[in-house]
LUMFITI-960210 format. One line per field, with one value per residue: residue number from 1; x, y, z of N, C-alpha, C in turn. Coordinates in steps of 0.001 Angstrom, whole numbers, padded with zeros to 6 digits, m for minus. Atoms other than C-alpha are relative to their C-alpha. Layout:
! residues N
k	(NUM,...)
nxx	(X,...)
nyy	(Y,...)
nzz	(Z,...)
caxx	(X,...)
cayy	(Y,...)
cazz	(Z,...)
cxx	(X,...)
cyy	(Y,...)
czz	(Z,...)
This chain:
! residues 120
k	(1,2,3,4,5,6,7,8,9,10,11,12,13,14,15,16,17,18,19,20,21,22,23,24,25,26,27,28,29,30,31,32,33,34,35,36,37,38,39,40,41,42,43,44,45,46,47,48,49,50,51,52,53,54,55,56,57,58,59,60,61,62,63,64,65,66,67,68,69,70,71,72,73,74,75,76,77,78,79,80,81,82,83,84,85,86,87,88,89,90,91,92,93,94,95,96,97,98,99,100,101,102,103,104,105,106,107,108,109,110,111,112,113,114,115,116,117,118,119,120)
nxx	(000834,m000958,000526,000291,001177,m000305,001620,m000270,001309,000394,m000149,m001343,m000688,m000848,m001021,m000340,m001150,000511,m000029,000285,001090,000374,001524,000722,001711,000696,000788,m000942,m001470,m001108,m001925,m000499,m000788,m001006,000546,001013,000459,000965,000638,000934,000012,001015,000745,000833,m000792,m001781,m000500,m001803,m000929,m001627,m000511,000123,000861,m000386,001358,000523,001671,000697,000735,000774,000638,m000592,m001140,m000841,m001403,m000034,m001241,m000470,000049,000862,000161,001136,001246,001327,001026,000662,000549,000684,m000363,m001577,m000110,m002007,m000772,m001317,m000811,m000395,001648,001064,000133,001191,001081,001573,000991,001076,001110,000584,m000103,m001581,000419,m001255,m000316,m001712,m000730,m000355,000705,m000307,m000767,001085,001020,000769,001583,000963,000945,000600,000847,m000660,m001554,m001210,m001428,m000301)
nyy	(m001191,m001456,m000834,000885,000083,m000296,000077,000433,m000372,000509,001766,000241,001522,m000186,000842,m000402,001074,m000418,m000535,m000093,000392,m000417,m000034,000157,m001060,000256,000874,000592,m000142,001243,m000019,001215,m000755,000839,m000208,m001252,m000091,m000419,m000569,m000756,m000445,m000730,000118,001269,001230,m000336,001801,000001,000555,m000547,001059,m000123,m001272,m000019,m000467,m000545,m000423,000053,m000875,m000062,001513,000794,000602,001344,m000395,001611,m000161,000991,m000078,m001163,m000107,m000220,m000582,m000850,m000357,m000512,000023,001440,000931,000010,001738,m000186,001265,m000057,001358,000284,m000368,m001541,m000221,m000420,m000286,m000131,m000500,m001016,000182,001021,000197,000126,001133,000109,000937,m000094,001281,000109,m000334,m001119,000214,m000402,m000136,m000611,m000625,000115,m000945,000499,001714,000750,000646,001349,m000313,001671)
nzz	(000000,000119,m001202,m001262,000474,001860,000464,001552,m000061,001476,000242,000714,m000392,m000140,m000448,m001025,m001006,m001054,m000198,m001431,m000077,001673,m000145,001080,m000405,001686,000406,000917,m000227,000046,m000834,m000555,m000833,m000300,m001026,m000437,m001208,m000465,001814,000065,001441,m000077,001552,000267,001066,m000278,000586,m000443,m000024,m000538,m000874,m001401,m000140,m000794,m000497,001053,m000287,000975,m000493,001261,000380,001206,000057,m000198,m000072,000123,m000067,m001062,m001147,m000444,m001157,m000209,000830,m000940,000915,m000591,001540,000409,001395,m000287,000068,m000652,m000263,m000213,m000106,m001214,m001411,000212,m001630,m000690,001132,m000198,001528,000017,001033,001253,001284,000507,m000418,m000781,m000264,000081,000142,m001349,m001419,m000608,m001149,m001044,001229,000942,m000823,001139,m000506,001232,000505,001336,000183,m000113,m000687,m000331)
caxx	(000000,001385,m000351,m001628,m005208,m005801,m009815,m010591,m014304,m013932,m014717,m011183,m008978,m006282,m003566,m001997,000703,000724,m001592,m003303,m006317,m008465,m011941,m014138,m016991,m017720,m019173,m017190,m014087,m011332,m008787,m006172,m003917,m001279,m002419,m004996,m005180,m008428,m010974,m013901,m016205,m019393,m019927,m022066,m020178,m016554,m014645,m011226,m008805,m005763,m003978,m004477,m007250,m006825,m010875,m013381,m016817,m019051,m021510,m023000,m024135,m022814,m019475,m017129,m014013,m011859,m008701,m006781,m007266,m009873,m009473,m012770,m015943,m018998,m021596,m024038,m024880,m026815,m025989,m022129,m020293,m016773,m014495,m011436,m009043,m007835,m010194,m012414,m011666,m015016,m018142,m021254,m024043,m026115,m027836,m029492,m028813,m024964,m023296,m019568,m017076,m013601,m011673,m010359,m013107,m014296,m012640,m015536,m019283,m020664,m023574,m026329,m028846,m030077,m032593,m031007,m027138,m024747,m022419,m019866)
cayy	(000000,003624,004464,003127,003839,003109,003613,001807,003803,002502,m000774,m002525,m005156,m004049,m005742,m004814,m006532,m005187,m003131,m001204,m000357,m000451,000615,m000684,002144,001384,m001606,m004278,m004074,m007059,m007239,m009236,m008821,m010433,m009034,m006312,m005529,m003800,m004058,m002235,m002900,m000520,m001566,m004597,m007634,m006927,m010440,m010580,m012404,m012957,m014578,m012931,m010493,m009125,m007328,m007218,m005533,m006162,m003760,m004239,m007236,m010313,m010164,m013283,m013589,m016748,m016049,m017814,m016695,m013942,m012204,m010784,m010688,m008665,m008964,m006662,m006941,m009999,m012985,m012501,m015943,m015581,m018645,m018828,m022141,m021722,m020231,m017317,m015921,m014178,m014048,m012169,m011180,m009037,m009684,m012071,m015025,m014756,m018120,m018423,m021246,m022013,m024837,m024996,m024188,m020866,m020167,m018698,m019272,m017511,m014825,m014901,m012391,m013100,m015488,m018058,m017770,m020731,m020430,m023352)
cazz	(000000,m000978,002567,006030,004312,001006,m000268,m003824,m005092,m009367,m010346,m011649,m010626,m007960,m006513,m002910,m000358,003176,004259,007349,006564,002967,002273,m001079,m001398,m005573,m007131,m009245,m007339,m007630,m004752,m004197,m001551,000748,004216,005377,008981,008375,005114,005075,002279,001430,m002371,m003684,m005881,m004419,m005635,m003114,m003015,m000522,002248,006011,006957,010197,011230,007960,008253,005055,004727,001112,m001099,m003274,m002335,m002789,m000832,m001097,001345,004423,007587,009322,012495,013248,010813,011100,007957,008269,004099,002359,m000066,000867,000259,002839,002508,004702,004144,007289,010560,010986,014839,015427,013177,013504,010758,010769,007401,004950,003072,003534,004056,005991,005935,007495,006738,010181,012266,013442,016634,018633,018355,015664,016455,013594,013863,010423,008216,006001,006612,006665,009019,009418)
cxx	(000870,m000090,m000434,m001662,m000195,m002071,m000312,m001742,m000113,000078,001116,000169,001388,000595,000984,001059,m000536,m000567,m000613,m001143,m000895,m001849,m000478,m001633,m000622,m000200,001010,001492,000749,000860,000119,001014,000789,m000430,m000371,m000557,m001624,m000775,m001570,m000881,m001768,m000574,m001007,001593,001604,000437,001924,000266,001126,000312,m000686,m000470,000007,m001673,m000359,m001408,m000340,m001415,m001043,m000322,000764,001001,000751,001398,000708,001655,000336,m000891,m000738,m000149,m001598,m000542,m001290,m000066,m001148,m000779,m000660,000809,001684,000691,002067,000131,001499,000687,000344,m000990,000366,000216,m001860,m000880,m001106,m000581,m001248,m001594,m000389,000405,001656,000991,001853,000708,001720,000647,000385,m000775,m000314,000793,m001046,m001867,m000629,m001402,m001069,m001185,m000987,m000612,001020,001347,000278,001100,001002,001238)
cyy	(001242,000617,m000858,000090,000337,000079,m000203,000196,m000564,m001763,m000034,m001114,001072,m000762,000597,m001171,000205,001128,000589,m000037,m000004,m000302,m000070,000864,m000367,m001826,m000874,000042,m001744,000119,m001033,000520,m001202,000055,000988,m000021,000192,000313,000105,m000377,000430,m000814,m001450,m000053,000030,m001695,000622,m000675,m000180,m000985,000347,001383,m000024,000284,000235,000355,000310,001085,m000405,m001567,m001074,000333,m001479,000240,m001507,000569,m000701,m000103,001614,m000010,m000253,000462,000225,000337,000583,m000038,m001369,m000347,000221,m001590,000576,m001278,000176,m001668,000105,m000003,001218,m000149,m000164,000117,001058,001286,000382,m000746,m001300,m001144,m000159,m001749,m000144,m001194,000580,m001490,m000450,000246,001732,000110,000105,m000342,000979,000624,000283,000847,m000129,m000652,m000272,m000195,m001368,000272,m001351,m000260)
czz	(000000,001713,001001,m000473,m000881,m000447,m001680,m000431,m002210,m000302,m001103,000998,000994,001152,001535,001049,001505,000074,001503,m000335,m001538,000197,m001677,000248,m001523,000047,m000440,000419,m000171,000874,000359,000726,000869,001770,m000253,001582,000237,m001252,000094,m001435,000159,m001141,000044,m001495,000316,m000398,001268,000836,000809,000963,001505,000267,001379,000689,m001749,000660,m001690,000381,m001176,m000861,m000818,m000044,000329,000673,000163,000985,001367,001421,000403,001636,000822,m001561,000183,m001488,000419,m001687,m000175,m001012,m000352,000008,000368,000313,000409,000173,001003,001301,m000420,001794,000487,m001161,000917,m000987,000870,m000796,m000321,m000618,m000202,000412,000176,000611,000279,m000108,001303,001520,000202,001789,001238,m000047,m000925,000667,m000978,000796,m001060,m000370,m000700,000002,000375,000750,000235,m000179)
């Protein structure tokens, strides 16, 4: 990251290593990344990609994320599909419809507030 907070608002494809914190506010975004202490995302359809997320808060819809390991997550959007190969510390959803796997287990129980998610 050029910065300790990077904010990505055009749909594109971008690519990132370490960073601190990063916020998706537009639509169609692509990230892939290496670590992110802290990823924020506002938009609907985000697709990203990476190894070790440190706190995410989803806010918006039909994002996919396919990456290792997740500190804390907190969906508050619908029809979100988060897959970590490794574990997920902390979960808890808000919304709709979203459906959350870790290869390893989450660590804590999961707090579902929601209809329809998958948590597991």
């Amino acid at each position: 990251c050029r910065t300790t907070a990077e904010e990505y608002g055009a749909p594109g494809n971008y690519v990132v290593g370490d960073c601190g914190t990063v916020t998706l506010e537009g639509s169609g975004i692509r990230l892939t990344f290496v670590s992110i202490a802290e990823l924020v995302i506002r938009g609907d359809g985000a697709d990203v990609v990476g190894d070790d997320l440190g706190s995410v808060e989803i806010e918006g819809q039909a994002t996919e994320f396919s990456v290792t390991t997740i500190g804390d997550l907190v969906i508050r959007g619908e029809d979100n599909v988060v897959v970590a190969e490794s574990t997920i510390g902390t979960v808890t959803v808000q919304g709709n419809g979203n459906v959350v796997s870790a290869g390893d287990g989450i660590q804590t129980p999961p707090v579902d507030n929601g209809l329809l998610n998958e948590i597991g």
